[in-house]
C-alpha positions in Angstrom: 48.9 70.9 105.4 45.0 70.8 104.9 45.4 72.6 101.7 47.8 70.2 100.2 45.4 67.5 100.8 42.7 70.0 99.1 45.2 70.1 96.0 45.9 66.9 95.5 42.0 65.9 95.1 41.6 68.7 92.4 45.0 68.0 91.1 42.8 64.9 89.9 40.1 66.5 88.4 42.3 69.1 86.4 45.4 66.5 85.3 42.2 64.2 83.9 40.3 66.8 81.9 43.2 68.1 80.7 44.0 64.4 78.8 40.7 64.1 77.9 40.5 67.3 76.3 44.6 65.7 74.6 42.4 62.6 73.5 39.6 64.7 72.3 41.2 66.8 70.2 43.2 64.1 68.5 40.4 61.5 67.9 38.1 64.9 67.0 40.8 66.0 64.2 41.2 62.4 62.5 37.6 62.5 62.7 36.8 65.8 60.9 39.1 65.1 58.1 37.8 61.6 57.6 34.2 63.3 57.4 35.7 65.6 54.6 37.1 62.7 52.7 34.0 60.8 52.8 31.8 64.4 52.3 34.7 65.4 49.2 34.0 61.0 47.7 29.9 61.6 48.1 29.7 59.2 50.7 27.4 59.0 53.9 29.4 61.2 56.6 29.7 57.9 59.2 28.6 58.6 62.8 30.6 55.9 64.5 33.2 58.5 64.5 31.4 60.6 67.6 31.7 57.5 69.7 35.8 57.3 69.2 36.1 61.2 69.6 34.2 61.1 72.7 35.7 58.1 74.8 38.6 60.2 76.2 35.5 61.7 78.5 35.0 59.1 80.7 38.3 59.8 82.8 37.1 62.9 83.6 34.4 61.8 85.3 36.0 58.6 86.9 38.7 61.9 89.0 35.7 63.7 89.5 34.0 60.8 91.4 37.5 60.1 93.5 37.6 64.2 93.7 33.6 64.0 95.3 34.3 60.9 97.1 37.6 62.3 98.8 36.5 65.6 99.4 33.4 64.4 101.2 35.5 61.6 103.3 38.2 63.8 103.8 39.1 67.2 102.5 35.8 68.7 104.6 36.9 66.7 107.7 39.7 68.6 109.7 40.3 65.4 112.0 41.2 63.3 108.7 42.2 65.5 106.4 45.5 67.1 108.6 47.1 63.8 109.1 46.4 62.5 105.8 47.1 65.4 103.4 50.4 64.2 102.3 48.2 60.8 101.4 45.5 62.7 99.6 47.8 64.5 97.5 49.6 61.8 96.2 46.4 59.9 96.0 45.1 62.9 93.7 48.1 63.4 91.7 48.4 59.5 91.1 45.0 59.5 89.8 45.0 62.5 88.0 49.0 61.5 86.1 46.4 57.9 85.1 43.7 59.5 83.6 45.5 62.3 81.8 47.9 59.7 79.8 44.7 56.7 79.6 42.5 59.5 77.8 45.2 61.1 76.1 46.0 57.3 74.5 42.8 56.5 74.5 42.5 59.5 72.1 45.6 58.5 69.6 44.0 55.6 69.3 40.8 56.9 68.2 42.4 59.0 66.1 44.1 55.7 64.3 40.7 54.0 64.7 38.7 56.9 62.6 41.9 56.4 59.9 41.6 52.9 59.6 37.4 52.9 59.6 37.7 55.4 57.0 40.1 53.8 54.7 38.5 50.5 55.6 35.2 51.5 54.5 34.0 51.2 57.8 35.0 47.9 58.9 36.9 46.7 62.2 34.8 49.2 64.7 34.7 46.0 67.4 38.2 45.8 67.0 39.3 49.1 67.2 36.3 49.6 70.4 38.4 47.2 72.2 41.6 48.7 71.6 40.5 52.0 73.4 38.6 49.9 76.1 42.1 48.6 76.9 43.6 52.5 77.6 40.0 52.9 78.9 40.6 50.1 81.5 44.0 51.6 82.7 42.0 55.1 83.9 39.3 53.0 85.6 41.7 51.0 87.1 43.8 54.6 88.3 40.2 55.4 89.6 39.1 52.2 91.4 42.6 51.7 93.0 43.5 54.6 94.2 39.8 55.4 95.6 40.1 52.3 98.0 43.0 53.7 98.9 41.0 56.8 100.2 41.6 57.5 104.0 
């Protein structure tokens, strides 16, 4: 049973960088062809494009914090890991399933973000920071929830 425990806990770690790499790579694609519209037109390639590629990160590390919280509470603890494996896992596999489809949005969105700053001529970046704060807010909230929950 220790071991199922052990898996939920990574179960985190992987499900979440697996969506952030999903949010990544579809913020990172809008963003390299808007940089090859703007490069084709003779415009200024526009940074602000880095920051909406690179959100999707940030639920990585919020599973690895419940992953290094939970293992070092629990998963190296026989006398509360055993009778809570069942809880860790689900506790892992909960947080894992929120961060993989928060980054993973969080990412679409960039990707519409990039779009819209490009063809905008680089207005609305408030806006559209906001908009992937709210997916954003969803994996903390995964994070911060489930860790109190944390035998």
């Amino acid at each position: 049973m220790n071991f199922l425990g052990q898996l939920g806990l990574g179960l985190a770690l992987g499900l979440a960088a697996i969506g952030s790499a999903l949010g990544i790579g579809a913020a990172g694609r809008a963003a390299a062809g808007a940089w090859a519209k703007e490069a084709k037109a003779g415009k200024p390639l526009n940074f602000l494009y880095v920051a909406l590629t690179g959100m999707p990160l940030t639920q990585t590390i919020y599973a690895f914090l419940l992953l290094l919280v939970g293992l070092k509470a629990a998963a190296y603890s026989p006398d509360v890991l055993g009778p809570n494996a069942g809880a860790l896992f689900g506790i892992g596999l909960a947080c894992g399933l929120g961060e993989l489809f928060s980054a993973w949005m969080q990412g679409l969105i960039g990707a519409a973000a990039v779009r819209c700053m490009c063809e905008g001529e680089g207005k609305g970046f408030p806006f559209l920071i906001i908009a992937m704060g709210i997916a954003e807010t969803v994996g903390l909230l995964s994070f911060v929830f489930l860790w109190l929950m944390l035998p």
